[in-house]
PDBQT receptor file of N, H, CA, C and O in Angstrom, charges set to zero:
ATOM      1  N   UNK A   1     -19.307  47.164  49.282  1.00  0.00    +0.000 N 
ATOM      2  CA  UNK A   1     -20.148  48.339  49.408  1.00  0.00    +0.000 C 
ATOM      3  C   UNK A   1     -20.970  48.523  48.139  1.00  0.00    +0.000 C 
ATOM      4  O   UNK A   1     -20.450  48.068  47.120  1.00  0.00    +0.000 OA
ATOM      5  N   UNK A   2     -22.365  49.210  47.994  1.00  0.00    +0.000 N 
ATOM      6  H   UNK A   2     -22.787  49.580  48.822  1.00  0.00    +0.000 HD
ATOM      7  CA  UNK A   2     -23.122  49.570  47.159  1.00  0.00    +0.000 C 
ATOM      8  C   UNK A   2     -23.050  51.090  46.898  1.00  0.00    +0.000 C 
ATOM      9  O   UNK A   2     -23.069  52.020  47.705  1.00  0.00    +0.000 OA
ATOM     10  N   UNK A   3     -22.956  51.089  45.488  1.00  0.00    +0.000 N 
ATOM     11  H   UNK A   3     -22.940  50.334  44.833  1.00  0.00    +0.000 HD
ATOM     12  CA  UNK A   3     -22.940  52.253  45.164  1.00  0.00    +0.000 C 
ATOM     13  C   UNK A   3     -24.204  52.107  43.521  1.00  0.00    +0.000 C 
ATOM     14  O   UNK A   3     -24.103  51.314  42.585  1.00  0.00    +0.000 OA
ATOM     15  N   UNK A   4     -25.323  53.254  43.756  1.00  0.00    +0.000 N 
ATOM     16  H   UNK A   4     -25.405  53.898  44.516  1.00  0.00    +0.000 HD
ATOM     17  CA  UNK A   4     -26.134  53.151  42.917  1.00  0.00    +0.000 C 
ATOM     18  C   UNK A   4     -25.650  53.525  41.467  1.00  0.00    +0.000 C 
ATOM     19  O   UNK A   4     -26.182  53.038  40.470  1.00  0.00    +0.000 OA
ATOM     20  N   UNK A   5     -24.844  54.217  41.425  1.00  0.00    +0.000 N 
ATOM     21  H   UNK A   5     -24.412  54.612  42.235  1.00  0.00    +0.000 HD
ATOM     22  CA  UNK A   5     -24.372  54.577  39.921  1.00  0.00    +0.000 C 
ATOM     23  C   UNK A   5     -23.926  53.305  39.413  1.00  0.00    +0.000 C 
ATOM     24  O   UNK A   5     -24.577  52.581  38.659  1.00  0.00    +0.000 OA
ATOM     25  N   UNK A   6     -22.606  53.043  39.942  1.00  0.00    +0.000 N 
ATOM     26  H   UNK A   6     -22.078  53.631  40.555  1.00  0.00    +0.000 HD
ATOM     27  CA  UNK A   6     -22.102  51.707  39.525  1.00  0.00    +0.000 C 
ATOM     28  C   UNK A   6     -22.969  50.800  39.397  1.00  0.00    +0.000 C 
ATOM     29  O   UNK A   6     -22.733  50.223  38.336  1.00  0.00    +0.000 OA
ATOM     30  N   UNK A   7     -24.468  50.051  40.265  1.00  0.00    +0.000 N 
ATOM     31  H   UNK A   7     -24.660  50.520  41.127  1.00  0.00    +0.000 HD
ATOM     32  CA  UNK A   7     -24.989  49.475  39.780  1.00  0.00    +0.000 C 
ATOM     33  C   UNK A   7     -25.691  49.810  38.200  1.00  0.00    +0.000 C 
ATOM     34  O   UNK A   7     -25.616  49.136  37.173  1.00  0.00    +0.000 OA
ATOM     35  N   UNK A   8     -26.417  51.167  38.461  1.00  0.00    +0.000 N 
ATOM     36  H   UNK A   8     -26.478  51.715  39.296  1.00  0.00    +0.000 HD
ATOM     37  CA  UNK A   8     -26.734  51.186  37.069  1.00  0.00    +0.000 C 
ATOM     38  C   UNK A   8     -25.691  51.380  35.732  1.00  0.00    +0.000 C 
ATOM     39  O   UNK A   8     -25.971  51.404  34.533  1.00  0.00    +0.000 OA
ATOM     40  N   UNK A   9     -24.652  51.481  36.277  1.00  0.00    +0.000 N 
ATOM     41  H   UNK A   9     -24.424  51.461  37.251  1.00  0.00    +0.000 HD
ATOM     42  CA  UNK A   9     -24.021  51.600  34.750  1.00  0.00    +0.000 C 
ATOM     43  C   UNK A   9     -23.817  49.799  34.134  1.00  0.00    +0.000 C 
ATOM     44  O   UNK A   9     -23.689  49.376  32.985  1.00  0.00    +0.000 OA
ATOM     45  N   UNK A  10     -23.866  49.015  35.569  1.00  0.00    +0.000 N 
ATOM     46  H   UNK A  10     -23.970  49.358  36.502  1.00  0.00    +0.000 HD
ATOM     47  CA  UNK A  10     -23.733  47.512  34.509  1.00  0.00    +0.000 C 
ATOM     48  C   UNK A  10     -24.888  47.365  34.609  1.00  0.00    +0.000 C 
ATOM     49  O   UNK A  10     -24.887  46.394  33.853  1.00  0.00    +0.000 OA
ATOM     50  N   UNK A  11     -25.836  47.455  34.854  1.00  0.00    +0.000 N 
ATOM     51  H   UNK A  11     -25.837  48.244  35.468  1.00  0.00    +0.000 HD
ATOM     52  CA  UNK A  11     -27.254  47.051  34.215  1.00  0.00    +0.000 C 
ATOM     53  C   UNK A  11     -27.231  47.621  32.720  1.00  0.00    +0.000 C 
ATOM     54  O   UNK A  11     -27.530  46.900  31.768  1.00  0.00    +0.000 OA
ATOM     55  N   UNK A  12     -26.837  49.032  32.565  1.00  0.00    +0.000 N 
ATOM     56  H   UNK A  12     -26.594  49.618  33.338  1.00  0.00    +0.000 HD
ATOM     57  CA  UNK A  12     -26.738  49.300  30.652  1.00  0.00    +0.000 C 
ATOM     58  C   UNK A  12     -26.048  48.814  30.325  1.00  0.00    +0.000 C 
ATOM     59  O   UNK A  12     -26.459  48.480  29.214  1.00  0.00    +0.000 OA
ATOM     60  N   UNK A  13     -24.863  48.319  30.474  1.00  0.00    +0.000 N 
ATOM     61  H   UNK A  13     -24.529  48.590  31.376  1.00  0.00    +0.000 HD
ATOM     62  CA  UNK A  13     -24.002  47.534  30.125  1.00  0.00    +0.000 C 
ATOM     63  C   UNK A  13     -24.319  46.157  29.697  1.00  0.00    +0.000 C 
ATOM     64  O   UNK A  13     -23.796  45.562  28.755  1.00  0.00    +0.000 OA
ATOM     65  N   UNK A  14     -25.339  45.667  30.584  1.00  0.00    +0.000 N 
ATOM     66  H   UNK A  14     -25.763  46.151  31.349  1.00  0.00    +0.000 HD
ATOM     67  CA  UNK A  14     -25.619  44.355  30.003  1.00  0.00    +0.000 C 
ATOM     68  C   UNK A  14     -26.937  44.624  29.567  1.00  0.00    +0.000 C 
ATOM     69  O   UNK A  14     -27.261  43.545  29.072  1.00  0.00    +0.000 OA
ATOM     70  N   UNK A  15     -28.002  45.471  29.428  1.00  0.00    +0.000 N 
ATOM     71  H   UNK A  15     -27.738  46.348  29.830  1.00  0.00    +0.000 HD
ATOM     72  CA  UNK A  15     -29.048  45.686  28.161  1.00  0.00    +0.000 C 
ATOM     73  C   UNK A  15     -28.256  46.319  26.901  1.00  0.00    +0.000 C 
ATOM     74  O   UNK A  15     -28.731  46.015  25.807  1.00  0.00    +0.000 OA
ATOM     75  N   UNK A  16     -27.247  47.059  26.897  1.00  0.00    +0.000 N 
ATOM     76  H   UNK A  16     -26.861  47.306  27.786  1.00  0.00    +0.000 HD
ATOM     77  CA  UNK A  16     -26.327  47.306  25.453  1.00  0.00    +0.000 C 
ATOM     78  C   UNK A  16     -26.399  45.739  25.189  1.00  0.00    +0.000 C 
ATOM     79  O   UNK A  16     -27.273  45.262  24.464  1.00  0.00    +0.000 OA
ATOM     80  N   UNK A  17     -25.238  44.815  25.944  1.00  0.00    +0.000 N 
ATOM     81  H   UNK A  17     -24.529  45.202  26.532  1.00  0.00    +0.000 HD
ATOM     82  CA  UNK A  17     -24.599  43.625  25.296  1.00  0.00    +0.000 C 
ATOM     83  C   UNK A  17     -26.144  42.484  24.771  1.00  0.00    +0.000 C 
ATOM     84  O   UNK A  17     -26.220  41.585  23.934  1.00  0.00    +0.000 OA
ATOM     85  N   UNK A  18     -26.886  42.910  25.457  1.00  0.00    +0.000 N 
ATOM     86  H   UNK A  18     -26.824  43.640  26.137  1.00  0.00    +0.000 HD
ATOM     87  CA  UNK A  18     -28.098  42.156  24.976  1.00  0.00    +0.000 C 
ATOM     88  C   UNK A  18     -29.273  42.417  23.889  1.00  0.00    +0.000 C 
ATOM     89  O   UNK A  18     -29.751  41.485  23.242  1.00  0.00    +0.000 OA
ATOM     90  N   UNK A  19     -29.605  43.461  23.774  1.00  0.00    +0.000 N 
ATOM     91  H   UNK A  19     -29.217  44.218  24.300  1.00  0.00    +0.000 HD
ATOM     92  CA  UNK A  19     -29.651  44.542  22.608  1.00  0.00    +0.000 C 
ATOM     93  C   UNK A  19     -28.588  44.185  21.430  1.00  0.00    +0.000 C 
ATOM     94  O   UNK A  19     -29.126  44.111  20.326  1.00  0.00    +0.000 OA
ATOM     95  N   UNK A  20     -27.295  43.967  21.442  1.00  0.00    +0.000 N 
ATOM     96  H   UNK A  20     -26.857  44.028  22.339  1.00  0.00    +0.000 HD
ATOM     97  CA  UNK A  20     -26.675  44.072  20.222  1.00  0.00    +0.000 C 
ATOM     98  C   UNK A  20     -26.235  42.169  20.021  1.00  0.00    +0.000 C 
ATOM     99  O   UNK A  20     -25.403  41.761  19.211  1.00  0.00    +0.000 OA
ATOM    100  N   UNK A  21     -26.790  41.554  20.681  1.00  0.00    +0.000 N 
ATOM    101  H   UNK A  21     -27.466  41.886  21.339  1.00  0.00    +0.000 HD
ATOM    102  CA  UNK A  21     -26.942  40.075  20.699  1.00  0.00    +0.000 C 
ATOM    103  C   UNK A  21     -28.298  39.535  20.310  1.00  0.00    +0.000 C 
ATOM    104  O   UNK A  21     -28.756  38.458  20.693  1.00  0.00    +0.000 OA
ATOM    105  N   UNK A  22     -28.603  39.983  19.895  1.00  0.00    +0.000 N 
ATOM    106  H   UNK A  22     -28.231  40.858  19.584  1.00  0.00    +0.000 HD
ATOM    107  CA  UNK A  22     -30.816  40.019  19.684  1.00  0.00    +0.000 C 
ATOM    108  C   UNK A  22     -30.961  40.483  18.611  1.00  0.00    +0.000 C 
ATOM    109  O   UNK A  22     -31.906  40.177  17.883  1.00  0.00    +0.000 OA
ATOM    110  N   UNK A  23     -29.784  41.557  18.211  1.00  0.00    +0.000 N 
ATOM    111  H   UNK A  23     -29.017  41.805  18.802  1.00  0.00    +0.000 HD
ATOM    112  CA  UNK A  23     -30.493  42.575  17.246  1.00  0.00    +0.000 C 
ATOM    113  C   UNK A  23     -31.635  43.648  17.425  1.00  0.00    +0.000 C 
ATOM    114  O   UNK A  23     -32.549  44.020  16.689  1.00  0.00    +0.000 OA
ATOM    115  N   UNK A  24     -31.156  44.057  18.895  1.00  0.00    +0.000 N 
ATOM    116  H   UNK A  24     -30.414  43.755  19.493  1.00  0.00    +0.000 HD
ATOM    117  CA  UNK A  24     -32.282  44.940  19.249  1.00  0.00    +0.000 C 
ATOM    118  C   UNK A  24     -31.554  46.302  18.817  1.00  0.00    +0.000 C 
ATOM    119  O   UNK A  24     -30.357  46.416  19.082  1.00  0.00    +0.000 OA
ATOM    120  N   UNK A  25     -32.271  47.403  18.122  1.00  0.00    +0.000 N 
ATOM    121  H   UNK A  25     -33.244  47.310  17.906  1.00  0.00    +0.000 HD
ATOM    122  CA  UNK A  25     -31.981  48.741  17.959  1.00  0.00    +0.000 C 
ATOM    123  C   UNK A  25     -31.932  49.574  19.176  1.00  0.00    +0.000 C 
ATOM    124  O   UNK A  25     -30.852  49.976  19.611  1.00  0.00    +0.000 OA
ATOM    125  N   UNK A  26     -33.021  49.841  19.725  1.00  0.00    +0.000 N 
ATOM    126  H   UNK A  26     -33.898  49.515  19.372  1.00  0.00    +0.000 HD
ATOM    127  CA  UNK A  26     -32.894  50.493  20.961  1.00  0.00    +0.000 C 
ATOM    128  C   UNK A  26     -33.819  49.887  22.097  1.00  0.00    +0.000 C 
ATOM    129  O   UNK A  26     -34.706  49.042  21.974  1.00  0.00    +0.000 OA
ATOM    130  N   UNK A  27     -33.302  50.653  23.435  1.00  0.00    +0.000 N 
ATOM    131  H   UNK A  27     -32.582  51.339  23.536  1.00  0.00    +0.000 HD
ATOM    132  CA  UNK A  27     -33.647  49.742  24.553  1.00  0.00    +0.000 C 
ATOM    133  C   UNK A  27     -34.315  51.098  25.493  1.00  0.00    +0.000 C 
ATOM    134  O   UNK A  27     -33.740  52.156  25.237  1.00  0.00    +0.000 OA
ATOM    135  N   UNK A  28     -35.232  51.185  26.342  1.00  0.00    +0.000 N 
ATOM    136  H   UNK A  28     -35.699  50.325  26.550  1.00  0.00    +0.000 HD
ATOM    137  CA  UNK A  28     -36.037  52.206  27.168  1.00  0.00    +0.000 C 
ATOM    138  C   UNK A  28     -36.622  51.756  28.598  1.00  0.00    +0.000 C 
ATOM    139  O   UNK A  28     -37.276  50.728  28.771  1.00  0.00    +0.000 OA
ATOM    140  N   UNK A  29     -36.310  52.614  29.518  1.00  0.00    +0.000 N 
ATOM    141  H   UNK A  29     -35.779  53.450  29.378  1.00  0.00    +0.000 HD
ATOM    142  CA  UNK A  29     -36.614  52.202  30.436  1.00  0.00    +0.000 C 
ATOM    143  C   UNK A  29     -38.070  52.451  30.551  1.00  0.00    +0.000 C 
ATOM    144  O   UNK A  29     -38.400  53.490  29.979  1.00  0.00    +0.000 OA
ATOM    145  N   UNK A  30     -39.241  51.676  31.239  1.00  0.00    +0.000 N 
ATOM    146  H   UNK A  30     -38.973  50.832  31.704  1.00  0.00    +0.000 HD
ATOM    147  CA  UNK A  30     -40.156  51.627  31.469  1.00  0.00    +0.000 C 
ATOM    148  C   UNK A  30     -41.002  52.393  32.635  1.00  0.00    +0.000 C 
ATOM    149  O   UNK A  30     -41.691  51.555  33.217  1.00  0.00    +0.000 OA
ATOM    150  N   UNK A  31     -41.137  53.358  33.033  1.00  0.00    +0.000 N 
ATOM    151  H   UNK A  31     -40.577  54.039  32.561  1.00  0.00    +0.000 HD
ATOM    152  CA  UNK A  31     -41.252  54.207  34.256  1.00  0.00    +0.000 C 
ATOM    153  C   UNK A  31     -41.913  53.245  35.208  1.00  0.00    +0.000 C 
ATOM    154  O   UNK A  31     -42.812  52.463  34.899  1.00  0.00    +0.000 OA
ATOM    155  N   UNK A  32     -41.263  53.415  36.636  1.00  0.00    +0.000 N 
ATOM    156  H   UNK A  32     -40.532  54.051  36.887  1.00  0.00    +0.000 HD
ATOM    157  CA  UNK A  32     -41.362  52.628  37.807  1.00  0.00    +0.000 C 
ATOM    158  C   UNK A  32     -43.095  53.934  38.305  1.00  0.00    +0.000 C 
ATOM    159  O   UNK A  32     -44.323  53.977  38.380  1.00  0.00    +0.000 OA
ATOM    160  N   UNK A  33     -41.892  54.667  38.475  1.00  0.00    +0.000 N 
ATOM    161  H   UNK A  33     -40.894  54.632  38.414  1.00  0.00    +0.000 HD
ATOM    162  CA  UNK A  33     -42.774  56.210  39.016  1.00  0.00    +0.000 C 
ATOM    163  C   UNK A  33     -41.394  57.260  38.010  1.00  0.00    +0.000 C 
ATOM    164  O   UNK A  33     -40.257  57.240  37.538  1.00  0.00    +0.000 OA
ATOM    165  N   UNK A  34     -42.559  58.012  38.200  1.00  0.00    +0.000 N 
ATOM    166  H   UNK A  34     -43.483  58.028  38.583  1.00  0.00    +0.000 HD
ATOM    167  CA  UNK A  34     -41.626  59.283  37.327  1.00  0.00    +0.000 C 
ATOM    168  C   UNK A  34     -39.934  60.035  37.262  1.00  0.00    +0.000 C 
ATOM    169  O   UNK A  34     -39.377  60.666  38.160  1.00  0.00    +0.000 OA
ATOM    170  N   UNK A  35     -39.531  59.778  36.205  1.00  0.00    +0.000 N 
ATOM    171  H   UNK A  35     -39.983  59.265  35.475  1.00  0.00    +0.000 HD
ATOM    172  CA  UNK A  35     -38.263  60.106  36.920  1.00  0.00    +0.000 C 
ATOM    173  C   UNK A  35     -37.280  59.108  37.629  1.00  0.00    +0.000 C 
ATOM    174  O   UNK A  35     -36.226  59.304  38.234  1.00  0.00    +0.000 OA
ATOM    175  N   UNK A  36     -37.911  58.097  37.375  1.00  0.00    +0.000 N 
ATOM    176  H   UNK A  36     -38.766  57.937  36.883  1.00  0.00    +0.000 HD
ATOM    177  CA  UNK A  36     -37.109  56.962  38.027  1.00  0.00    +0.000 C 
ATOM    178  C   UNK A  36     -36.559  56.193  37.283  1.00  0.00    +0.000 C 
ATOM    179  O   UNK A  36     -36.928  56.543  36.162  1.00  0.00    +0.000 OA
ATOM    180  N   UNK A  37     -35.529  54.881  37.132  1.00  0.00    +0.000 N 
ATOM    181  H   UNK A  37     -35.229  54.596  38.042  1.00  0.00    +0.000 HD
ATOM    182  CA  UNK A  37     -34.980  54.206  36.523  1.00  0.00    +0.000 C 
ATOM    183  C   UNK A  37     -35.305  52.809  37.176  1.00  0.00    +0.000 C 
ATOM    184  O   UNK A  37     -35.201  51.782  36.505  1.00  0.00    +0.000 OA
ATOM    185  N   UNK A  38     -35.656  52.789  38.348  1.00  0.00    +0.000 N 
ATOM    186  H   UNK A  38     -35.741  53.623  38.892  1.00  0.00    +0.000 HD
ATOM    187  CA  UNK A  38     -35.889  51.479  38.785  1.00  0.00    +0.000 C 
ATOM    188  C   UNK A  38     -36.051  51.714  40.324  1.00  0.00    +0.000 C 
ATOM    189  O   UNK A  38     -36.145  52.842  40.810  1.00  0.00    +0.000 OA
ATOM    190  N   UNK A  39     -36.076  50.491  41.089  1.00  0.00    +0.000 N 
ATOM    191  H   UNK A  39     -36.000  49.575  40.694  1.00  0.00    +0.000 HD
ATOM    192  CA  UNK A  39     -36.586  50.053  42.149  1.00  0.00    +0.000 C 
ATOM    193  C   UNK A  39     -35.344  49.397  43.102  1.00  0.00    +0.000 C 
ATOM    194  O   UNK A  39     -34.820  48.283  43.073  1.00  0.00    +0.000 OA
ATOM    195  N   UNK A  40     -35.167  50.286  43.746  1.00  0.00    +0.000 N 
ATOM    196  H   UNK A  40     -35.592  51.190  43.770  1.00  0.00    +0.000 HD
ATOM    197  CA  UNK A  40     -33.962  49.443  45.166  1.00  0.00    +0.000 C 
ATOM    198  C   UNK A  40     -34.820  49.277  45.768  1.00  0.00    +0.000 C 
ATOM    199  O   UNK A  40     -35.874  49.905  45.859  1.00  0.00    +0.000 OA
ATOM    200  N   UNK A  41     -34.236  47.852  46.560  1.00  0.00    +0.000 N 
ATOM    201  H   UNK A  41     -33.379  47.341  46.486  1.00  0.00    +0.000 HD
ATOM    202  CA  UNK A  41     -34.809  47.820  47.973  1.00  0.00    +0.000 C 
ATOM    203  C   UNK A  41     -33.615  46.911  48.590  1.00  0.00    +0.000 C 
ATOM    204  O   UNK A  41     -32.897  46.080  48.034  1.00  0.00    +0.000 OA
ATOM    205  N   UNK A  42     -33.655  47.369  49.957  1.00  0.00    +0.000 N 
ATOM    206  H   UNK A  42     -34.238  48.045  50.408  1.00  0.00    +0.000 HD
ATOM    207  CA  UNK A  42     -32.700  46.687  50.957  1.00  0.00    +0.000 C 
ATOM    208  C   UNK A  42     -33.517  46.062  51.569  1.00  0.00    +0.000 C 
ATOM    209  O   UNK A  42     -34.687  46.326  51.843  1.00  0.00    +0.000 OA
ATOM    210  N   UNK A  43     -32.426  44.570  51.963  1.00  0.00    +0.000 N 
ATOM    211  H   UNK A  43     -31.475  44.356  51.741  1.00  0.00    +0.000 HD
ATOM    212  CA  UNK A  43     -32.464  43.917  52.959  1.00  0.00    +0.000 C 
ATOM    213  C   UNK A  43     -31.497  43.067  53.669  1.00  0.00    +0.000 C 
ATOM    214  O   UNK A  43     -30.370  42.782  53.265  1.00  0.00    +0.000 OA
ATOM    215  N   UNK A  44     -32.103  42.655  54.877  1.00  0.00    +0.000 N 
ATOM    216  H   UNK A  44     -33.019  42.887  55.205  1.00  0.00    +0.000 HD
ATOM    217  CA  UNK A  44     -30.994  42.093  56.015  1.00  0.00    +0.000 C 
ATOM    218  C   UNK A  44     -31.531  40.847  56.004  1.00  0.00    +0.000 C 
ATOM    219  O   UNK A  44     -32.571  40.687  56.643  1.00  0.00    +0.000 OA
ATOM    220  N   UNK A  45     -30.850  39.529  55.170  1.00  0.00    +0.000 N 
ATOM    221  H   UNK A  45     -30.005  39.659  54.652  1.00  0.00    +0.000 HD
ATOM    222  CA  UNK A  45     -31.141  37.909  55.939  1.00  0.00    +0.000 C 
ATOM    223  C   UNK A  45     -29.744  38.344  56.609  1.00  0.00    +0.000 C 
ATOM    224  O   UNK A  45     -29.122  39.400  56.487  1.00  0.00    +0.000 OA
ATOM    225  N   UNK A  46     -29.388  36.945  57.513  1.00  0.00    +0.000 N 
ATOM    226  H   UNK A  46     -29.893  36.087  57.612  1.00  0.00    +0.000 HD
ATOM    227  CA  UNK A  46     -29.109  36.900  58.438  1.00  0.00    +0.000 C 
ATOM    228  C   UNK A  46     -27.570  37.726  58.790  1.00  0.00    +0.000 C 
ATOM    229  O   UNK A  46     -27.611  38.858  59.271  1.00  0.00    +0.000 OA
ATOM    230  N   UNK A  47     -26.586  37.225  58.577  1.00  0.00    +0.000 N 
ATOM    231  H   UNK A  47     -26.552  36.305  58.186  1.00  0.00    +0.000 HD
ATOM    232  CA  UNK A  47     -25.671  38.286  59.096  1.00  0.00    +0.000 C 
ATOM    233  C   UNK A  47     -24.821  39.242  58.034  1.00  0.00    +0.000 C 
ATOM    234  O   UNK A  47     -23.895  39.998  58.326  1.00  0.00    +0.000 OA
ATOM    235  N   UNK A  48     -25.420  38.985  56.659  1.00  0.00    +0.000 N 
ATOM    236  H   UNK A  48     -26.173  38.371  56.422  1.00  0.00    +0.000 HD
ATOM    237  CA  UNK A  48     -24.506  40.044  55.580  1.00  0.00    +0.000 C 
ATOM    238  C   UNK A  48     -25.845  40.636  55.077  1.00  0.00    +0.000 C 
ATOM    239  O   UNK A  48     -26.644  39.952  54.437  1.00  0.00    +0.000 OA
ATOM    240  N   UNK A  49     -26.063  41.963  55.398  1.00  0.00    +0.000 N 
ATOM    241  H   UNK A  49     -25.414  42.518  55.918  1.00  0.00    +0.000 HD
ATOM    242  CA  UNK A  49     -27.001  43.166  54.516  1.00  0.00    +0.000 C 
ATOM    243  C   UNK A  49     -26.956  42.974  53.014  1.00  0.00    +0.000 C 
ATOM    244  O   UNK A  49     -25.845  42.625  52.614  1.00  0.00    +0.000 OA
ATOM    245  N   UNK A  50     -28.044  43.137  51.923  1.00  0.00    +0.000 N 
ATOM    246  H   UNK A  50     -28.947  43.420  52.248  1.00  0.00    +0.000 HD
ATOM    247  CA  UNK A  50     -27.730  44.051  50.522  1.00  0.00    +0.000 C 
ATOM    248  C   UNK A  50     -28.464  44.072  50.291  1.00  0.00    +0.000 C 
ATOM    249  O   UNK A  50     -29.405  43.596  50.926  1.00  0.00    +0.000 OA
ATOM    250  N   UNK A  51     -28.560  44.859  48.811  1.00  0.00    +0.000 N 
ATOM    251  H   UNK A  51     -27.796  45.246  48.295  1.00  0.00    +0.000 HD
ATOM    252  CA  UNK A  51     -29.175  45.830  48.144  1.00  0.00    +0.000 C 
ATOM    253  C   UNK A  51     -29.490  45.143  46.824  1.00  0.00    +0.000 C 
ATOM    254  O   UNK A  51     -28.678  44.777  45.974  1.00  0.00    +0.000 OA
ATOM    255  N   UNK A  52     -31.025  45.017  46.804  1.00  0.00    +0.000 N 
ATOM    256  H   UNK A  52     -31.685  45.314  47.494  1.00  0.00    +0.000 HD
ATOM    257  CA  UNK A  52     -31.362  44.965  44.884  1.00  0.00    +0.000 C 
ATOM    258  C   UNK A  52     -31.692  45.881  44.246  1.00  0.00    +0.000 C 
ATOM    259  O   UNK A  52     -32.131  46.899  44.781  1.00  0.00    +0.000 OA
ATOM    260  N   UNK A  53     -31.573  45.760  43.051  1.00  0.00    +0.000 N 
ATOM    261  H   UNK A  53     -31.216  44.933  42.616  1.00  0.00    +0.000 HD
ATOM    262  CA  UNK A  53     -31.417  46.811  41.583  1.00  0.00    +0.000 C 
ATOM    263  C   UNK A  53     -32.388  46.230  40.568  1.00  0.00    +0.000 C 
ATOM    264  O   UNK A  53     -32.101  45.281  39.838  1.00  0.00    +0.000 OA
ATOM    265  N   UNK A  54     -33.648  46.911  40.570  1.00  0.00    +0.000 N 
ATOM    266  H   UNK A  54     -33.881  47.682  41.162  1.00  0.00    +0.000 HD
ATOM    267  CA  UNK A  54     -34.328  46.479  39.028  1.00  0.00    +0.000 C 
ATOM    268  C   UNK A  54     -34.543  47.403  38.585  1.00  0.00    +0.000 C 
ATOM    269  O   UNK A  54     -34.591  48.533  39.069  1.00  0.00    +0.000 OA
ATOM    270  N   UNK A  55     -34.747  46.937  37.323  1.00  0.00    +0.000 N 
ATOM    271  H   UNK A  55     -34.709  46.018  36.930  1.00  0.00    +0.000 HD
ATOM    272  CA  UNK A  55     -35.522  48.040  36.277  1.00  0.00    +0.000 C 
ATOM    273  C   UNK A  55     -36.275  47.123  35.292  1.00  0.00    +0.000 C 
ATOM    274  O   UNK A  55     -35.978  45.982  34.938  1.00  0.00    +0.000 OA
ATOM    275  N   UNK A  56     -37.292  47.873  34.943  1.00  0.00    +0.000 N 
ATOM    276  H   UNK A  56     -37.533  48.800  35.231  1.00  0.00    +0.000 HD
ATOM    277  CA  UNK A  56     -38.153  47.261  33.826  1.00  0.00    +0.000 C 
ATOM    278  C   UNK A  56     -37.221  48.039  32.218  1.00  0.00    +0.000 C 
ATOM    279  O   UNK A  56     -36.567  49.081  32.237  1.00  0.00    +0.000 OA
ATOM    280  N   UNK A  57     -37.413  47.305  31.221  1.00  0.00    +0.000 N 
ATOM    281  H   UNK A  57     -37.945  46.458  31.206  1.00  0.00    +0.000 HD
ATOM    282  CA  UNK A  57     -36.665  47.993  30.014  1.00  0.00    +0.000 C 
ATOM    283  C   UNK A  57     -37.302  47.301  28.503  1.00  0.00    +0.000 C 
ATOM    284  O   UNK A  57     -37.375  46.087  28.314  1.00  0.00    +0.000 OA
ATOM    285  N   UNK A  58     -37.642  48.130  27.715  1.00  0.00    +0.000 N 
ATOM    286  H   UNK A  58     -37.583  49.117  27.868  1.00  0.00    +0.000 HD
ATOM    287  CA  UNK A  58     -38.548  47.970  26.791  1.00  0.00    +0.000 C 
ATOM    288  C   UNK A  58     -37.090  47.386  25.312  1.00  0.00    +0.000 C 
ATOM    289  O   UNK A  58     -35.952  47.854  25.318  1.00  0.00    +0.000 OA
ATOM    290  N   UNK A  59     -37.461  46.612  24.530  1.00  0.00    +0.000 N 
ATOM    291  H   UNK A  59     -38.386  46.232  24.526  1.00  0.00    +0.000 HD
ATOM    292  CA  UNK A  59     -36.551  46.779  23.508  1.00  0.00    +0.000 C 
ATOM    293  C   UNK A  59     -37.118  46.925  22.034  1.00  0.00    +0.000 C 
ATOM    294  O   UNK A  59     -38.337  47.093  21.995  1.00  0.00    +0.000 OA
ATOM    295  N   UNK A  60     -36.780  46.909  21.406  1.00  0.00    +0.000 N 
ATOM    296  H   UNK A  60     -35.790  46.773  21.438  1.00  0.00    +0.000 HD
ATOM    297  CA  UNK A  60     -37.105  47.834  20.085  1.00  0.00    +0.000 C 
ATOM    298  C   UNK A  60     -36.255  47.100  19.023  1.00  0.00    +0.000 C 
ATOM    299  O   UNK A  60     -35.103  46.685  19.154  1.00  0.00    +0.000 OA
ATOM    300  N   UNK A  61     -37.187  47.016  17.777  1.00  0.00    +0.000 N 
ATOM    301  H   UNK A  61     -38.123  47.353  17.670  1.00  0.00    +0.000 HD
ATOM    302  CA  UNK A  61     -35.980  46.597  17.049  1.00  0.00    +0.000 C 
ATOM    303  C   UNK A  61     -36.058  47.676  16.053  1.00  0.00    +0.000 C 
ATOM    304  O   UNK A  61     -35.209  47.760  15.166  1.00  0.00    +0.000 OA
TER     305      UNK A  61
């Protein structure tokens, strides 16, 4: 099952671990549309449904 929180908490999870592997200071999300964090979209190939998760994210050193 999909659950949107849980996706986004390992997406920060892995811009933290990548950020502090780079030497990046801080990391920002890039506005999709306002208020947003990113872009789901569903789909159905053939007999198992799911769900993608993006986000655009700026890094900073």
């Amino acid at each position: 099952s999909y659950d949107k929180g849980e996706a986004m908490n390992v997406a920060m999870a892995v811009y933290q671990d990548f950020a502090a592997e780079h030497k990046y200071k801080h990391y920002r999300y890039a506005d999709y549309k306002k208020g947003t964090f990113g872009v789901e979209k569903n789909f159905k190939e053939g007999k198992i449904p799911y769900v993608s998760y993006s986000s655009r994210v700026i890094f900073t050193k």
